[in-house]
C-alpha positions, 0 to 999 in steps of 0.5 A, a space after each residue: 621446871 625442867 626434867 633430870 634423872 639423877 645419878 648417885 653413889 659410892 665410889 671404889 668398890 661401889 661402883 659409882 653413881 647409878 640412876 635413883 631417880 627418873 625424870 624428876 622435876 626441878 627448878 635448874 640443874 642446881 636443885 637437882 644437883 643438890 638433890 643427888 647430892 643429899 641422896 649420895 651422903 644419906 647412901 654414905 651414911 647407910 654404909 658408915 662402919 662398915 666396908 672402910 666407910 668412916 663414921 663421925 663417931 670412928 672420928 671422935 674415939 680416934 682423933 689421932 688417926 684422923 690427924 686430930 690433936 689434944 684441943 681439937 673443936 668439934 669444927 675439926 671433927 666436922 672438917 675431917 667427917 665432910 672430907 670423909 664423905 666427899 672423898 667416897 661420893 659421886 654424884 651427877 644428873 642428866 637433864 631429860 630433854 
């Protein structure tokens, strides 16, 4: 196991990736990355519909803004809401030597 401290966040106006977790143990850098990952989506989330974060919901009652047309398959949706998100997330982790 080793050590990482974990960075996560909102780009723009939010200021980035901050520390959210402090030396925290982890199998590699892979499972702390994920974690800081899944921590930065759940921050994402918190803000949706607000501050120009889009929702999925803001996606489905308004497919043409989103570049969505007449047929389009909930595949679609979830394409254009994890564009979404990861155009807003930053995400990073330190190993604590």
């Amino acid at each position: 196991m080793k050590k990482y401290n974990i960075y996560a966040g909102l780009g723009g106006g939010f200021g980035g990736a901050h520390l959210v977790a402090e030396a925290e143990e982890f199998d590699n850098e892979e499972a702390a990355l994920h974690y800081a990952y899944e921590y930065a989506v759940e921050e994402y989330q918190s803000y949706e519909g607000y501050h120009g974060i889009v929702s999925y919901g803001d996606i489905l009652d308004n497919p043409e803004e989103y570049g969505l047309e007449d047929g389009f398959t909930e595949e679609d949706v979830d394409e254009i809401y994890q564009e979404e998100v990861e155009s807003w997330i930053t995400y990073y982790v330190k190993e604590v030597k």
